[in-house]
N, C-alpha and C positions, 0 to 999 in steps of 0.2 A: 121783510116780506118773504114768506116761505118761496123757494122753490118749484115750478113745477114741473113734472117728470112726464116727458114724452120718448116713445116708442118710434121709428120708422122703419118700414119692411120693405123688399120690393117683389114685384110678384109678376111673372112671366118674364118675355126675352129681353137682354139688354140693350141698348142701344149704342151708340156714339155721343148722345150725349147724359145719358142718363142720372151720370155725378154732378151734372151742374143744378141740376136740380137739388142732389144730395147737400152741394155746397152750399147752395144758396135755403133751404131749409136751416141746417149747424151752423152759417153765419150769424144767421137773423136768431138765433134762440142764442148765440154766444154774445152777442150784441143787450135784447132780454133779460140775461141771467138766468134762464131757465135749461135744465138738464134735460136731452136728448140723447136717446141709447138709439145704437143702429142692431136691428134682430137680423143675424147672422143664418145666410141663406133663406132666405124668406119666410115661408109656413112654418117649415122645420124647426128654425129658428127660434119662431113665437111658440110653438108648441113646447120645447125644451128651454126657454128661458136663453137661450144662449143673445145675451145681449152684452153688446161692448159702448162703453161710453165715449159718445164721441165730440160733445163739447168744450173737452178739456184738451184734446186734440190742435194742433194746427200753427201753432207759433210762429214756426217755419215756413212758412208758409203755403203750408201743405195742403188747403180746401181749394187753395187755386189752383193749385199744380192737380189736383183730383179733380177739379173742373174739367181738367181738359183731355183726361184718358176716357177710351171707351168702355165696355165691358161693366159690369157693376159691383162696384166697392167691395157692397156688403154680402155679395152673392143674391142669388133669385132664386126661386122654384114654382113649378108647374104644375104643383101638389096641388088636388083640391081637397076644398074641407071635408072630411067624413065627420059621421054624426059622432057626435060629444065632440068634436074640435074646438068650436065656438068657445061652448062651457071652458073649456079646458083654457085658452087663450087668454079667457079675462078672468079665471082663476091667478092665472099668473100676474096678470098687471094688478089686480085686487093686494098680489102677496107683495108685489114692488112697490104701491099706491101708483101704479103709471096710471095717471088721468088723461092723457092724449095719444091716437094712434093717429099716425099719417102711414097712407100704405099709398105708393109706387106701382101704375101700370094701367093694362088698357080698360077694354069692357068689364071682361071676365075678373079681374083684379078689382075693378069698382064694384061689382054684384060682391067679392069676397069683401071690401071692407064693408058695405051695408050691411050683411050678415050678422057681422060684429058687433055692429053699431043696437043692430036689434036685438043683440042676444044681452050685449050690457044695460041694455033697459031694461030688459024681459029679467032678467037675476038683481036689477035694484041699483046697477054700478054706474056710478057717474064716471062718465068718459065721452072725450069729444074723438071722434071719427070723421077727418078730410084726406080725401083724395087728391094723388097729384099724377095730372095724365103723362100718359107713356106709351104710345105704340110707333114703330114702323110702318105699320097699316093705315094712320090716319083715320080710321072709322070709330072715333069716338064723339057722339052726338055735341051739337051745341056750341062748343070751343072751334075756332078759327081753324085750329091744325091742334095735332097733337105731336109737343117736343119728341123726338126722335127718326117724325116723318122726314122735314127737310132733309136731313143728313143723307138718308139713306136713300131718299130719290134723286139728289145732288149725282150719289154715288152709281147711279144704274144709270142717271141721265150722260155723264162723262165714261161711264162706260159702251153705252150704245154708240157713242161719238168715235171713241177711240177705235171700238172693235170696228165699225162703221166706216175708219179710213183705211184699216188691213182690209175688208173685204172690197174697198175700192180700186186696193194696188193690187193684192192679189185674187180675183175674187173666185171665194169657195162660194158656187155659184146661189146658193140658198141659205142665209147663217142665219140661224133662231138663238135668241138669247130671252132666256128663261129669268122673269125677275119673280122676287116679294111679294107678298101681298093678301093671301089667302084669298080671301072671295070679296073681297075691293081692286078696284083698279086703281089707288091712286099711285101706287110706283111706275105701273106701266105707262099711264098716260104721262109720267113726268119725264119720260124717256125724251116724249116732245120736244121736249128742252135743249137737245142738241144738235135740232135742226136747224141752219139758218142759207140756205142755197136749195133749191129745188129737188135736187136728186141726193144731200143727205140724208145717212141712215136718223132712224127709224123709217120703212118701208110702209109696215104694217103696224098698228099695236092691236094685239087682240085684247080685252077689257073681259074680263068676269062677269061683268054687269050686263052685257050679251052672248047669249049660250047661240053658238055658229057651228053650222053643221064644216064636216072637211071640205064637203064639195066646197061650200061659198069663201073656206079661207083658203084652197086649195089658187080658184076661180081668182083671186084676189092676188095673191104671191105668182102664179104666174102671167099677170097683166106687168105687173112690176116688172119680171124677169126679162119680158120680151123687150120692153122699153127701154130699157136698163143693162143687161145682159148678168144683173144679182140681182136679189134681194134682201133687204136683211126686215126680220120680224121680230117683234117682242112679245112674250105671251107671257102674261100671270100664271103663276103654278098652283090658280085656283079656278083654271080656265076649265070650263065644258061644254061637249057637246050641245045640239039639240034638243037631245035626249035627256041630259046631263048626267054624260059617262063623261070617263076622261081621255076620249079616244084611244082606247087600248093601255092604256099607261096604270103599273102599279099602283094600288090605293096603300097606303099608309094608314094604318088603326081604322079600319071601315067602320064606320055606323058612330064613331063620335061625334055629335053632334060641334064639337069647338073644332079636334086636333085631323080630321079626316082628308088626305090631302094627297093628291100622285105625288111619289117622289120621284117620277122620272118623265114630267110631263114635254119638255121641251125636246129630250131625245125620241121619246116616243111620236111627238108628234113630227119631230125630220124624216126619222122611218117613212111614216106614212106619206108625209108630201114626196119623198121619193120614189116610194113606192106606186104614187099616183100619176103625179107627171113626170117621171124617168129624167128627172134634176137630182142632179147629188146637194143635200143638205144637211146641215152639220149646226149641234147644238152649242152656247155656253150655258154654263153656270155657273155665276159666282156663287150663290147660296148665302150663305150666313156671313162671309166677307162684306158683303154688300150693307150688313146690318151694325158690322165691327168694324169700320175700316179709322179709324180716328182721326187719319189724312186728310177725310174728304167732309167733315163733320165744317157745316154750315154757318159762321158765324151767327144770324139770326135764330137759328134753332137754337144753338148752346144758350145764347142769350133769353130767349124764351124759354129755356128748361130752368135758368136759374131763375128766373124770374117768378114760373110754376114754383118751385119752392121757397124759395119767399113769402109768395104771397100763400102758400098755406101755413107757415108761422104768424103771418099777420092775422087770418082767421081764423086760427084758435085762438090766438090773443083777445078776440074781440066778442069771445064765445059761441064762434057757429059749432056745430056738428052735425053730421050725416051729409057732409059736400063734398063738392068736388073743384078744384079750382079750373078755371077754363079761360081761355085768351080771348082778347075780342081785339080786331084789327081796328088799329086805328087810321093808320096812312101806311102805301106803299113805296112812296120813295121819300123822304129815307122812310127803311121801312119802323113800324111803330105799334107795338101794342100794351093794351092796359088788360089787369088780371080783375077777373070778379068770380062768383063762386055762383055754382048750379045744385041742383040735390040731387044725390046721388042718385034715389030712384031714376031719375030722366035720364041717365046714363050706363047705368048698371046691365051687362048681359045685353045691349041693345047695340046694333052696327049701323053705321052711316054710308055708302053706300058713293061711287061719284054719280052727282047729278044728272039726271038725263040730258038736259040742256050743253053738259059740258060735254056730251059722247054725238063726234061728228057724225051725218048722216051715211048708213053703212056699217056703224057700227066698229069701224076700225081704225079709229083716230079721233081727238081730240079737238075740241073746239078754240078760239082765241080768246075769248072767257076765263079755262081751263088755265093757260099759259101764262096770262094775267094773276091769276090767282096763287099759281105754282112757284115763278119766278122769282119773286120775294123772298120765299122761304128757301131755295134752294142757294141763291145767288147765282152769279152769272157763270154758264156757260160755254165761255167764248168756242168760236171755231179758229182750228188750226191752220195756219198760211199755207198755201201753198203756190206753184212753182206756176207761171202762168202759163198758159195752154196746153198743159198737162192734165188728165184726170177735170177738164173741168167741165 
């Protein structure tokens, strides 16, 4: 039985666990007998042919040990398709006979492999096209979560915690810490996570998903503060205004519709709450750490990411094309999920958004729903002991 030749790409940011995915795709086709090339840097990649075989890879035991780094293997890009790309793309799989593409990533990465998918019809080319999800953001329609979330709200949630007990000993009386997310909130509401005593940080989360003028988050952080004599806040760095400016804070590439974003929104907004209520406030940012950090990368996610590729080797096996593979929960403890596939269309260029039902009333916190939901994938973020009638 001949051979068949598949492609995988990845497209947008990396993750924490993004290789597990890679793994468990080059297991399941070394398992097969079928030849799988990884397109080197993404777009770029497929456009120049630069493809390395990766089946013949791994003896070593190398797919496991690439399981478990972050960053992505085979590189990624940001590139969009410009016109003749398509053509150009499946000219080349035409010249290799590659009859499968699996392409790696969130929304905008499933709008690019559809594309493809349409344009090897539209030229005559038999080729299957499945997707395997990928964002930090979680805002990919339909599938339970998307592997790379957990890790990375793991990562802000034991951040908030951490930064959470320096502003307890010493407190810088106002600390904003700046997470992920773009125009979702689910990093920031996972922040929740490292609550568990009445007066642990997270103070505030501000959610994207409600545009809050300064007065009412101003009005908010120092209820906190009086209370309290700190606060500590999380804001989305896809947070705005009422209006929906980004309270004074740089824009980043204005007017793209994907990439448009402050890059200085947490500092900017300490300025102004100091500038308002005459409280010194001070921002973090871990930034792209938070997305990379391999330490804090969530068993269940990894596990769900390998699993995402797997089961898009299984269907292409079975001949679907134009999908996308997506998790559907099965149970939370232990936690448990099974893989089925959606089309692409229902997820392509579309974002999922947190529920309203999960954004507590006010707008600035999270519901016990939400925590339910989060928990699972994040794993548990204990609190740190501490000394007794001290600080409590």
């Amino acid at each position: 039985m001949a051979r068949v030749k598949g492609v995988v790409g990845h497209g947008g940011g990396p993750t924490a666990v993004i290789n597990a995915s890679l793994a468990g795709l080059v297991k399941a086709h070394q398992r097969s007998g079928d030849t799988l090339f990884g397109a080197v840097g993404g777009i770029a990649g497929l456009l120049d042919a630069r493809f390395t075989e990766l089946t013949s890879l791994g003896g070593d035991g190398l797919w496991d040990e690439i399981a478990q780094a972050p960053g992505s293997a085979l590189g990624s890009s940001r590139r969009p398709l410009a016109e003749g790309d398509c053509e150009r793309i499946v000219e080349q799989f035409r010249r290799l006979d590659v009859r499968r593409f699996f392409y790696t990533g969130g929304n905008g990465s499933m709008g690019t492999a559809l594309r493809i998918e349409h344009c090897a019809r539209e030229l005559g080319y038999e080729l299957q096209v499945i997707g395997i999800p990928k964002t930090i953001d979680n805002d990919l329609l339909v599938t339970d979560h998307s592997p790379g979330y957990g890790s990375t709200a793991r990562f802000f949630a034991c951040a908030a915690r951490d930064a959470g007990e320096d502003n307890r000993s010493l407190p810088s009386p106002i600390c904003i810490l700046e997470v992920l997310g773009r125009n979702a909130g689910w990093i920031a509401a996972a922040t929740a996570l490292a609550r568990h005593a009445e007066d642990d940080a997270p103070h505030v989360i501000l959610l994207p998903e409600r545009r809050l003028s300064l007065e009412a988050i101003a009005a908010e952080v120092e209820q906190v503060y009086r209370r309290l004599g700190r606060a500590f806040v999380v804001v989305c760095e896809g947070q705005r205004d009422e209006q929906g400016l980004t309270f004074g804070a740089h824009v980043d590439r204005p007017g793209s519709p994907v990439h448009e974003l402050a890059s200085n929104l947490g500092h900017t907004l300490a300025l102004a709450l100091t500038a308002k209520l005459g409280i010194r406030a001070r921002a973090e940012k871990p930034g792209l750490v938070g997305r990379s950090c391999g330490l804090f990368a969530s068993l269940a996610d990894r596990q769900s990411a390998y699993r995402c590729g797997a089961g898009a080797a299984r269907a292409a096996a079975i001949g679907e094309s134009g999908v996308m593979v997506a998790l559907r929960r099965e149970c939370d403890d232990p936690y448990e999920t099974s893989v089925f596939t959606v089309a692409l269309g229902e997820v392509a260029g579309r974002e999922r958004l947190l529920p309203e039902p999960w954004i507590a009333a006010g707008g600035m916190d999270v519901t016990r729903e939400f925590l339910e939901y989060a928990g699972p994938l994040t794993g548990p973020v204990p609190a740190w002991r501490r000394l007794p009638g001290i600080n409590e």
